[in-house]
C-alpha positions as CSV (number, residue, x, y, z in Angstrom):
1,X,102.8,93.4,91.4
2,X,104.3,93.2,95.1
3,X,106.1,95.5,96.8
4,X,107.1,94.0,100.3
5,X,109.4,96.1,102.8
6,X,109.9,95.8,106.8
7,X,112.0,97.8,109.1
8,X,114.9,97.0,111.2
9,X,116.0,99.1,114.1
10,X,119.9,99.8,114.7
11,X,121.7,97.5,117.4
12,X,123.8,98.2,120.2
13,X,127.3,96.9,120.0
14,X,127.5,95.6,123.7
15,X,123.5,94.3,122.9
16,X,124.5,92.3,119.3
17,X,127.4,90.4,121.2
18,X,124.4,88.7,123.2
19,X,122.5,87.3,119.9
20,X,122.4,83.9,119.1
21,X,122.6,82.8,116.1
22,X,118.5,83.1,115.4
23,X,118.8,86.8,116.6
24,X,121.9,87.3,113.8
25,X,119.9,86.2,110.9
26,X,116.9,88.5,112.0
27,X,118.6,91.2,112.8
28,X,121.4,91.7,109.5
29,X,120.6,89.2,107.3
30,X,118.5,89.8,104.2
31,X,117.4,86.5,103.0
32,X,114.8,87.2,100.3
33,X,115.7,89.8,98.0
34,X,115.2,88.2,94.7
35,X,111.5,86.7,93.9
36,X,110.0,87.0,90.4
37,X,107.3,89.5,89.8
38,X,108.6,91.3,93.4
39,X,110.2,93.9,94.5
40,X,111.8,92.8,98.4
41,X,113.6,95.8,100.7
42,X,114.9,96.4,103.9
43,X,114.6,99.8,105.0
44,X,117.6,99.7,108.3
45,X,117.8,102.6,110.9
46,X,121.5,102.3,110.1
47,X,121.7,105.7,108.3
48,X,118.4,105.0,107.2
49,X,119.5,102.7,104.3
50,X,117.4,100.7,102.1
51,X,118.4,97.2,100.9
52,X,116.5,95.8,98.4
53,X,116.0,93.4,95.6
54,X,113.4,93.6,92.1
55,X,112.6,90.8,89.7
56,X,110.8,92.2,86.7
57,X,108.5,89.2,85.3
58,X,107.7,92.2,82.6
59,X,108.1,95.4,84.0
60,X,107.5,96.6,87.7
61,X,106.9,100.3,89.4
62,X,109.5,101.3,92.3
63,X,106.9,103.4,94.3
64,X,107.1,104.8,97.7
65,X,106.4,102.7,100.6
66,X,104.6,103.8,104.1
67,X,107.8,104.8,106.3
68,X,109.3,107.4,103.6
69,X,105.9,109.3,103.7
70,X,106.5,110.5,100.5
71,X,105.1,110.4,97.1
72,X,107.7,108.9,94.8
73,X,110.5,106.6,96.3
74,X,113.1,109.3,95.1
75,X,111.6,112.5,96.6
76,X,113.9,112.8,99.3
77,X,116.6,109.6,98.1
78,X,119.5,108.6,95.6
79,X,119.2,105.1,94.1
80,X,121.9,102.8,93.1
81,X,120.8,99.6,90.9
82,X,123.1,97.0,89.5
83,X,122.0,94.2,87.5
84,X,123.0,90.8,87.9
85,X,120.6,89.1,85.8
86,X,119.2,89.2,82.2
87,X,119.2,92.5,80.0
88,X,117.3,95.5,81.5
89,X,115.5,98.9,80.6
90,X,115.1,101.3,83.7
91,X,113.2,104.3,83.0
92,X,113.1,107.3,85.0
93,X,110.7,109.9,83.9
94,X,110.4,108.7,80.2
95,X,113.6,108.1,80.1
96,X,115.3,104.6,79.1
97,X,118.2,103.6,80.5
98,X,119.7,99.6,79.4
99,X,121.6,97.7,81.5
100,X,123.2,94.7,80.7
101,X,124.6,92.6,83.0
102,X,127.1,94.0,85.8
103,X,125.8,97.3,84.6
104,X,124.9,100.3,87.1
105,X,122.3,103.2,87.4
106,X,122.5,105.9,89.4
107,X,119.2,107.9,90.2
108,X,118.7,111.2,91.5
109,X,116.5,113.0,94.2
110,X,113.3,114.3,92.9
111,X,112.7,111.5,90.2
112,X,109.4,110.4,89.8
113,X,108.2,107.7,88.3
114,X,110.6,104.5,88.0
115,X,109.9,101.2,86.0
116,X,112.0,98.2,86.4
117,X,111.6,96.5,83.1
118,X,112.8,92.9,82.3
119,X,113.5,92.8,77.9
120,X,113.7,89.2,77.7
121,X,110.7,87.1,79.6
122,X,113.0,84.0,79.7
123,X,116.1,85.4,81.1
124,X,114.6,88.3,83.8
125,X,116.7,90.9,85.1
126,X,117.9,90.3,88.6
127,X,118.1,94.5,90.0
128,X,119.9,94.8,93.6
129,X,119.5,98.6,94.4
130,X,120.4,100.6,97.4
131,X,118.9,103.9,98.6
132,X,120.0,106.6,100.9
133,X,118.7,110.1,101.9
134,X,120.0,112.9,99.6
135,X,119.8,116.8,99.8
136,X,120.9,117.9,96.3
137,X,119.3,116.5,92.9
138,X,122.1,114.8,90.6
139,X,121.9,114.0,87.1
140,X,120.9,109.9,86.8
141,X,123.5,108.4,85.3
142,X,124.3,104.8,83.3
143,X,127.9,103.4,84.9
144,X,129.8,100.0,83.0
145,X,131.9,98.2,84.1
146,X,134.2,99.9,81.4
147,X,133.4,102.8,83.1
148,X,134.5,101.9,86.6
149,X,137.5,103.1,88.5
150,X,139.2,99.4,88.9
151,X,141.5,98.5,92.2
152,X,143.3,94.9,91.8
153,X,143.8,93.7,95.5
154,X,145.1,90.8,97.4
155,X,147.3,88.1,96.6
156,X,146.9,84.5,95.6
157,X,149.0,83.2,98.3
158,X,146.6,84.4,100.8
159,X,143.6,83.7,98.7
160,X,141.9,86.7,98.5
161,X,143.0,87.9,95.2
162,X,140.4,90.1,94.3
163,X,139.3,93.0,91.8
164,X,137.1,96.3,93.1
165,X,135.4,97.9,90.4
166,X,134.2,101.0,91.7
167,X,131.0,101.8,89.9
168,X,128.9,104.6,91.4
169,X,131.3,106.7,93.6
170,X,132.0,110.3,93.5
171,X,135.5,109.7,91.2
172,X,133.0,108.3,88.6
173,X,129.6,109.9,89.1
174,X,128.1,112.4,91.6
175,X,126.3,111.6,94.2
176,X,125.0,112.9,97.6
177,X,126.3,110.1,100.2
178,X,125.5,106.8,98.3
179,X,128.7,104.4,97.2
180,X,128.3,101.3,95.4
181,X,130.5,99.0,94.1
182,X,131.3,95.3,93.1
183,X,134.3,93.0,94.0
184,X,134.9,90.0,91.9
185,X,137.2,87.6,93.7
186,X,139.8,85.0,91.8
187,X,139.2,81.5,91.0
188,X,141.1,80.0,93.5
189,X,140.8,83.3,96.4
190,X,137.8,82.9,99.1
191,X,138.6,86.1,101.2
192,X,136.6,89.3,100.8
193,X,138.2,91.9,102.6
194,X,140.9,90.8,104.3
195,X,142.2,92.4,106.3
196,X,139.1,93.8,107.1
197,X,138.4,97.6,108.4
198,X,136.2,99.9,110.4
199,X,134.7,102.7,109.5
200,X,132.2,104.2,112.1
201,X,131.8,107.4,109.8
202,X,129.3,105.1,107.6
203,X,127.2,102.2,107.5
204,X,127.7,99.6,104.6
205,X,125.6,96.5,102.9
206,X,127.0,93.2,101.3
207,X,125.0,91.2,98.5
208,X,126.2,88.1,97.1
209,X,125.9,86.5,93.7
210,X,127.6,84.0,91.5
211,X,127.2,81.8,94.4
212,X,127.7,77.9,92.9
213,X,124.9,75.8,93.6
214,X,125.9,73.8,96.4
215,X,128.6,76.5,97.7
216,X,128.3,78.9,100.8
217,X,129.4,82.3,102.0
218,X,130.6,82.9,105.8
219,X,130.1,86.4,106.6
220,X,132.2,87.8,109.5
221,X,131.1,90.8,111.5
222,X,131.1,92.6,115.4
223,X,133.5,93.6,117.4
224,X,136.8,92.9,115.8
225,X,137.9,91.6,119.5
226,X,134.8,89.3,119.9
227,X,133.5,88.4,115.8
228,X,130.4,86.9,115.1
229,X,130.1,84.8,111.6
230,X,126.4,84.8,109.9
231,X,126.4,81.8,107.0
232,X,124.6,82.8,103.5
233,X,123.3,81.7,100.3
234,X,123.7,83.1,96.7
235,X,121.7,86.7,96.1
236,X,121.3,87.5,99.7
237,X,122.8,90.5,101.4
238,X,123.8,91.5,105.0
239,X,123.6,94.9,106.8
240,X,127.0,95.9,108.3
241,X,126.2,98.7,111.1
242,X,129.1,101.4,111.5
243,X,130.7,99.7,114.8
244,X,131.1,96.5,112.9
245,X,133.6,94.8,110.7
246,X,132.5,93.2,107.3
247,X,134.5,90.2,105.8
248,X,134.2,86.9,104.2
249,X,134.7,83.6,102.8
250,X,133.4,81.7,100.5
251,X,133.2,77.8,99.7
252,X,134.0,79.1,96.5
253,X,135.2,82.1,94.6
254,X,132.0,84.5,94.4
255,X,130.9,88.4,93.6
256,X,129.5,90.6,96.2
257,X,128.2,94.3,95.5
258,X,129.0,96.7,98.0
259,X,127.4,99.7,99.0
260,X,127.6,102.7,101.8
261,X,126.1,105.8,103.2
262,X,127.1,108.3,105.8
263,X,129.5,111.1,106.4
264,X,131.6,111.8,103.8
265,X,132.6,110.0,100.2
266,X,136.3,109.2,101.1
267,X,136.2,105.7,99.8
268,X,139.5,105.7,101.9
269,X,138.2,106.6,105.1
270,X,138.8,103.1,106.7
271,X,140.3,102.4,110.3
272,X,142.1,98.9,109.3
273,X,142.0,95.6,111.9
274,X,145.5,93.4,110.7
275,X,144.2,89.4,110.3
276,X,146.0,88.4,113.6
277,X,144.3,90.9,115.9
278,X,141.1,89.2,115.4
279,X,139.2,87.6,117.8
């Protein structure tokens, strides 16, 4: 088993509008998230934030790396996983908890020991999970897509019909500061929040899946007067600081999870940037 991590420091605004497009990639992107028998994180600076990405071959432990200095992974942190691969068993303490795909687990401060568990060897589970610090213990909790609170957005004529299913949010589940959430867009729609917002009040993270073969994702993000645009493949994520915008498009309709940490759980709490004051 492998548990690989690094660190990535937060960015200046005025500093990020100097990167090239090598410094971009290093500095937001998250390329390798899902590798068989692995489980691949990013812990950012960015409201200390952990991206990261687990593929059980049979089952794999989610222990606590070096820069949490702590026991367990949960001692201090919430977790939010959502599968978007084969059929899964998480347990948490003894406890089982299947997830099917699109299907979401929220897990508490102060749990212990966590196994990723894949249930069929031919068709592994794909687990994207994000952490944040967390001062109260919550129950864990199992969260459907039935379950969700759903949000249809957008409009076909300006392709970025779109559905937000809002799976691990405080409407739907407790939690300390963690939000997580997936947006399916329309066959025919490419846009992923559009227009697209600010919100300096918390830090957020874009994965994308159900990326055809073949197909592409341009992420937009920076200053919404001087954008930058990172390109990206199926099952890799971006980290979106809190002075940054965070859109897309796609070659192709595509899913993306979101998730967020940081001052409050107002899923609202968005400063918006109309289409035609980008620059």
């Amino acid at each position: 088993m492998a548990i690989n991590y690094e660190v990535r420091f937060s960015n200046h605004p005025e500093d990020a509008k100097n990167y090239g497009t090598d410094r971009l990639r290093k500095e937001f992107l998250v390329e390798k998230l899902m590798v068989a028998g692995e489980i691949n994180m990013v812990y950012s600076m960015n409201d200390r934030y952990i991206v990261g990405g687990a593929v059980p071959d049979t089952e794999l432990e989610l222990s606590s790396i070096d820069p949490l200095k702590s026991s367990y992974f949960c001692d201090r942190r919430e977790l939010g996983i959502i599968n978007v691969g084969g059929k899964a068993t998480i347990q948490v303490d003894g406890k089982a908890f299947e997830l099917d795909y699109k299907d979401a687990l929220y897990v508490g401060a102060g749990s212990k020991q966590i196994t990723l568990i894949s249930r069929e060897k031919q068709h592994p589970a794909h687990l994207y999970f994000n952490s944040a610090p967390a001062h109260k213990a919550y129950p864990c909790k199992r969260v459907t897509l039935a379950d969700a609170e759903v949000a249809d957005m957008g409009a076909m004529e300006q392709s970025n019909a779109r559905k937000i299913n809002k799976l691990l949010i405080h409407s739907v589940v407790e939690t300390c500061q963690l939000q997580m959430g997936m947006t399916e867009l329309q066959p025919g729609s490419v846009w992923n929040t559009m227009p697209p917002h600010l919100h300096d009040r918390r830090m957020e993270a874009y994965f994308y899946f159900e990326v055809p073969e073949g197909q592409a994702i341009c992420h937009f993000m920076g200053d919404p007067a001087e954008t930058r645009h990172i390109w990206m493949q199926n099952e890799q994520a971006v980290i979106s600081p809190p002075w940054s915008i965070h859109s897309a498009a796609g070659t192709s309709n595509y899913i993306f999870i979101w998730g967020m940490a940081g001052e409050n759980l107002d899923y609202g709490d968005m400063d918006m940037i109309q289409a035609n004051e980008l620059r």
